[in-house]
C-alpha positions in Angstrom: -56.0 -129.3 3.4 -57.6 -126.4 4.2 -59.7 -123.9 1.8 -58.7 -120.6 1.2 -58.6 -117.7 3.5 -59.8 -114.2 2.9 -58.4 -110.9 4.3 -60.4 -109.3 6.2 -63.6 -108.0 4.5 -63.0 -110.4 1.6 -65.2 -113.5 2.7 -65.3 -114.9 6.1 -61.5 -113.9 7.1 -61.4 -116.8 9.4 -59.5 -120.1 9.2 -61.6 -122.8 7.3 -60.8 -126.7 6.6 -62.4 -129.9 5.3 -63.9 -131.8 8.0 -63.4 -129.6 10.6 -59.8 -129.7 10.3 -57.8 -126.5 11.4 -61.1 -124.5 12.6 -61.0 -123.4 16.5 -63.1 -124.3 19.1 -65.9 -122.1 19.7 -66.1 -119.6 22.4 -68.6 -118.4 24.2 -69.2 -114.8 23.4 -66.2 -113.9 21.2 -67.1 -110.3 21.0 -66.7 -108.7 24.2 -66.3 -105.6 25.9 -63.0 -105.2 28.8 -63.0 -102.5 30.5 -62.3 -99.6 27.8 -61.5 -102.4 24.8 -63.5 -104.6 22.6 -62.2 -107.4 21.3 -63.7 -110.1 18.9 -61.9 -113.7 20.0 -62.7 -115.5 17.0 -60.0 -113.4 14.9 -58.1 -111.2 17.8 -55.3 -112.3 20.4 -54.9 -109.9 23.3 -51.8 -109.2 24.5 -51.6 -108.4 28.3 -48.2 -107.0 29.7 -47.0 -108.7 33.8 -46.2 -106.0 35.9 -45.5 -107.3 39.5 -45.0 -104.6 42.1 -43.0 -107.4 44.5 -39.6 -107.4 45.6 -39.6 -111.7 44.8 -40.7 -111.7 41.4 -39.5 -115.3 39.4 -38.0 -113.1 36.2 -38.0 -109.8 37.4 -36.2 -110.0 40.7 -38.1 -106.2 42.0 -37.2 -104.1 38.8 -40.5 -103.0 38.8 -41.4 -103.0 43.0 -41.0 -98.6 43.0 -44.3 -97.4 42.2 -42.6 -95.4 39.5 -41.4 -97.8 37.9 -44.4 -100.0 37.9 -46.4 -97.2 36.4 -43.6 -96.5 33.8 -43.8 -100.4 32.9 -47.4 -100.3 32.6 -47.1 -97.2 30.1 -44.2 -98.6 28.6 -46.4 -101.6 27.7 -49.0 -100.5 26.0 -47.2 -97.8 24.1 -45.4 -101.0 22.9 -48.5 -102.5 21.9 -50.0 -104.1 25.1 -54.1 -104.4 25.2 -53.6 -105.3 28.8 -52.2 -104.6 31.7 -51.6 -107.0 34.5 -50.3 -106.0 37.9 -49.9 -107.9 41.3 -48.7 -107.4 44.3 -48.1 -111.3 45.9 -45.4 -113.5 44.1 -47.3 -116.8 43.7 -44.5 -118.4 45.3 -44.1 -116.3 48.2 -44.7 -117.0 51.9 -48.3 -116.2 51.7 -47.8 -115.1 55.8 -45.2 -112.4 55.2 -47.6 -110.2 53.3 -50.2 -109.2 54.1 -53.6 -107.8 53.0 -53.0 -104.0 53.8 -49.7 -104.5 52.4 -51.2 -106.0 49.5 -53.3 -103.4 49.1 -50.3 -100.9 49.1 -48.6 -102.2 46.7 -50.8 -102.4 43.5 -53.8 -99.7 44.5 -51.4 -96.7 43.6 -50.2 -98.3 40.3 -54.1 -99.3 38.8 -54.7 -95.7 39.5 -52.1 -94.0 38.1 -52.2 -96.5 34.9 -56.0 -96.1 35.3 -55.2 -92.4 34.2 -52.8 -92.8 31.9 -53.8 -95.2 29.7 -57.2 -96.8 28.1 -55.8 -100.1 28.0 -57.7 -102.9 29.7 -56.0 -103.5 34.0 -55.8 -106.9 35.8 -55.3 -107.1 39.1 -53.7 -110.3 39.8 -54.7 -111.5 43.5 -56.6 -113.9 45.2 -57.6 -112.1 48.3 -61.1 -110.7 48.1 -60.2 -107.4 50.1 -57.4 -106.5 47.4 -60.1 -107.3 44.9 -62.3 -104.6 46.0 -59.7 -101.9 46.6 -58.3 -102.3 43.6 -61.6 -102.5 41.4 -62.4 -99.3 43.1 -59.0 -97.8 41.9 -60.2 -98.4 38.2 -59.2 -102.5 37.8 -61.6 -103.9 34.2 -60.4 -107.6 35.6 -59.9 -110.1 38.6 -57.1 -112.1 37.6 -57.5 -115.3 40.6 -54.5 -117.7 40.2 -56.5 -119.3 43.0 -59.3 -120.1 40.9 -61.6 -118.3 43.0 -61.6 -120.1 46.0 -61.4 -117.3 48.3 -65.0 -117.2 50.0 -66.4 -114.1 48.7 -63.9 -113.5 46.1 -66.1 -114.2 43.7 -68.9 -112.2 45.0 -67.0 -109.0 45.0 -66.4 -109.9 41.3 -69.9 -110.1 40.8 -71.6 -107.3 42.2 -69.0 -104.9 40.3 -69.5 -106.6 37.1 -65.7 -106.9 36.2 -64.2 -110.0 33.9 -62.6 -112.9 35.9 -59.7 -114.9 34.6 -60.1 -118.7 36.9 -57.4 -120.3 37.1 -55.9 -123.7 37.5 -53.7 -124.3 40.6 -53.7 -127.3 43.6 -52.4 -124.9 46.5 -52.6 -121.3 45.4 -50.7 -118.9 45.9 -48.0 -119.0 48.4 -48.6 -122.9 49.3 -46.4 -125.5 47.8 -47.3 -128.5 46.3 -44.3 -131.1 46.3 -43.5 -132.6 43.9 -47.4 -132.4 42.1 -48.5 -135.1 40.5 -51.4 -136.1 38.0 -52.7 -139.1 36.2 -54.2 -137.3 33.5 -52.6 -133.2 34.1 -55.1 -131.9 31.1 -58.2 -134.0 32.1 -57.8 -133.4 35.7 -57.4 -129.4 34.7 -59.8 -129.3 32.5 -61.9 -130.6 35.4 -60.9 -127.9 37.6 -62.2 -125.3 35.0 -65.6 -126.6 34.5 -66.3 -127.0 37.8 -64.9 -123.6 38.9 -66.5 -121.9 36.2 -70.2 -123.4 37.2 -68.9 -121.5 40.7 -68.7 -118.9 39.4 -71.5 -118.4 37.0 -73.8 -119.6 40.5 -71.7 -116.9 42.3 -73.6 -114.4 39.7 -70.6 -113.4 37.6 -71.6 -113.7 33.8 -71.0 -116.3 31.5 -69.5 -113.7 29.0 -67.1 -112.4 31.8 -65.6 -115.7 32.2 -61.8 -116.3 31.2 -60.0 -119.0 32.1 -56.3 -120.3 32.4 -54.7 -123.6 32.3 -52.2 -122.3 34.8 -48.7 -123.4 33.2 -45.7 -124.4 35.9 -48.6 -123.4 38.5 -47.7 -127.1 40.6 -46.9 -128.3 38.1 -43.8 -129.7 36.6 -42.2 -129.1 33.3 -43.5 -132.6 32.0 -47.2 -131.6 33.1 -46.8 -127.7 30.9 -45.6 -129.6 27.9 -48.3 -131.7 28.2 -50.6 -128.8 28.6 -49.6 -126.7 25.8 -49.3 -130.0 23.4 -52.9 -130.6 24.0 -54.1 -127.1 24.7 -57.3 -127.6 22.4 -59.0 -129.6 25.5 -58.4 -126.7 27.5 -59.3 -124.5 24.7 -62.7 -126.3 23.7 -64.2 -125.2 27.3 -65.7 -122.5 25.3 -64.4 -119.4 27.3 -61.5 -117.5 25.9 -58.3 -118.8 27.4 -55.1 -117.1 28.8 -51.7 -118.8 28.8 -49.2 -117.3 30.7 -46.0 -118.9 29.4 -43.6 -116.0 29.9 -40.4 -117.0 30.8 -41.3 -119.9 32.8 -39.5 -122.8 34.2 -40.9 -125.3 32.0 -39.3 -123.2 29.1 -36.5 -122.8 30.4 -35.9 -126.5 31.5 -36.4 -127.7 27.9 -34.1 -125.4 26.2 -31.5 -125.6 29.5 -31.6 -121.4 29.5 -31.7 -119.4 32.8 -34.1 -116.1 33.0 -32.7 -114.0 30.4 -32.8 -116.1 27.7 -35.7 -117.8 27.1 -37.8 -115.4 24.9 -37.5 -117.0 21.7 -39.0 -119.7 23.3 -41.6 -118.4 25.1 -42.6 -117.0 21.3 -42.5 -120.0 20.0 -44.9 -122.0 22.9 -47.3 -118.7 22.7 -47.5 -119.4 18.6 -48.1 -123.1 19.1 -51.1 -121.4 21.7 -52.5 -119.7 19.6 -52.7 -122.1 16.9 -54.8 -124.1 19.4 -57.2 -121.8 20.4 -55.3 -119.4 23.3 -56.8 -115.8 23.0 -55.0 -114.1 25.4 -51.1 -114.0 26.1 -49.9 -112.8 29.5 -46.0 -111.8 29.0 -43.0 -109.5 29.7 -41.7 -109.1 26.6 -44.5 -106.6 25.0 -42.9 -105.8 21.6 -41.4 -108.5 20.7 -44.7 -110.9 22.1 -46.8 -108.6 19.5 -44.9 -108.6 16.0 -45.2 -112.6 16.8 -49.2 -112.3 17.2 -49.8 -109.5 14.3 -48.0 -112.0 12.2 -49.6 -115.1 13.5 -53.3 -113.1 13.0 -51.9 -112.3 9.3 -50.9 -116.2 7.9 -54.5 -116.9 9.8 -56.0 -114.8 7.6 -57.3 -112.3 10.9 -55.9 -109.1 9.1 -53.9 -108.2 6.1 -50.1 -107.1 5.6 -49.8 -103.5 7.3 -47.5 -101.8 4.2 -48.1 -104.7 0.9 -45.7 -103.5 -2.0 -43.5 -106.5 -3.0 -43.9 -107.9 -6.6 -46.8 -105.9 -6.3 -45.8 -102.8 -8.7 
């Protein structure tokens, strides 16, 4: 059982327990500084709003490929609540050879500077390609979001010399290669794997230790089986020590286990980002902004994170 939990400025504020029990791994600098935002890990989730400026998107089928409605999703977002913004250009299931870097370029320059101006919240790009990187960095980007892992020769360097954040994550192929039918002996061992040795990569690459994010990569080649697994035992992900995104949203591996098509699957996408949380995950990457940040600002409350916004019952 665990001991009592204080609001915050009453006591700790965090979650407590008997033998360790209930208390989250530790992360490596939990107070950190994204872009225009701070955040303190140890008793914050971020949330970070998906807008993909492609025509391919898995749930959003090119609702949001116009550059003005991109930017009016990004704004959109974080009037709703979003901390983040996350925007690509390249569907990770796309034929990487019928896009290409200028077009990728195209495609999510415009809408990190228009957001850039519009908003203080923290902007992702999500791309694997180094050039893309760069350009979009220049156009105001606070992250490099690498479903590649940072593989890319020099991806990382660009990273490093402008001194952004980098979420690594885990994937066998990459964007726009498939993997048939993938297969692990151990999925969370063999990702956990991945991480470490990405991250030392990285940190020899020259990119900081407290710039460092990283991602499990859910339904990244892998099947619904292998996300399950993942998000069951998310705390070996989690105990890394860097503050770790899931990006659940939507996803087939929801959607296979409730037997929903897109459309339908956000009360289950909730409840998988709860279970996240509740094993470490810091940072949620989702479409559904409003609804994805009651669910945290009540999760943070029953941790103990923060108190109740407007307290009156059986109070008077």
């Amino acid at each position: 059982m665990g001991e009592a939990v204080g609001w915050p400025g009453r006591g700790a504020g965090r979650l407590e327990a008997v033998s360790g029990e209930g208390r989250f791994p530790e992360i490596i600098s939990p107070v950190r500084r994204i872009g225009r935002r701070e955040f303190d890990f140890e008793r914050q989730v971020a949330v970070m709003a998906i807008v993909n400026r492609t025509p391919n998107s898995f749930h959003d089928q090119g609702s949001t490929y116009a550059l003005d409605s991109a930017v009016a999703a990004a704004v959109k977002a974080v009037d709703d609540g979003a901390d983040w913004v996350d925007i690509g250009g390249f569907a990770f299931s796309a034929a990487q050879a019928g896009i290409g870097v200028e077009e990728e370029i195209e495609r999510v320059v415009p809408v990190i500077a228009e957001v850039r101006a519009a908003t203080d919240a923290v902007i992702s790009v999500d791309t694997h390609r180094p050039e893309v990187a760069r350009a979009a960095i220049e156009a105001g980007a606070d992250v490099l979001n690498d479903t590649n892992g940072l593989r890319e020769p020099g991806i990382a360097e660009v990273a490093a010399a402008a001194g952004v954040s980098v979420v690594v994550t885990h994937s066998l192929g990459g964007p726009g290669r498939r993997v048939v039918r993938p297969s692990y002996a151990d999925v969370v061992t063999e990702v956990a794997d991945f991480l470490r040795e990405r991250v030392s990569a990285v940190l020899k690459a020259g990119i900081a230790a407290d710039r460092i994010i990283i991602d499990p990569g859910h339904d990244l080649n892998k099947n619904t089986f292998h996300s399950l697994e993942l998000t069951r035992r998310l705390e070996e992900i989690t105990s890394i020590g860097y503050p770790t995104l899931v990006a659940l949203s939507n996803k087939d591996f929801i959607g296979e286990t409730l037997d929903l098509p897109q459309g339908e699957r956000k009360e289950g996408t909730i409840a998988a980002n709860v279970v996240s949380i509740l094993k470490g995950a810091r940072i949620l990457r989702v479409h559904d902004v409003a609804a994805t940040v009651a669910s945290v600002r009540m999760t943070e409350a029953v941790l103990g994170w923060r108190g109740p916004l407007a307290p009156a019952h059986n109070l008077a």
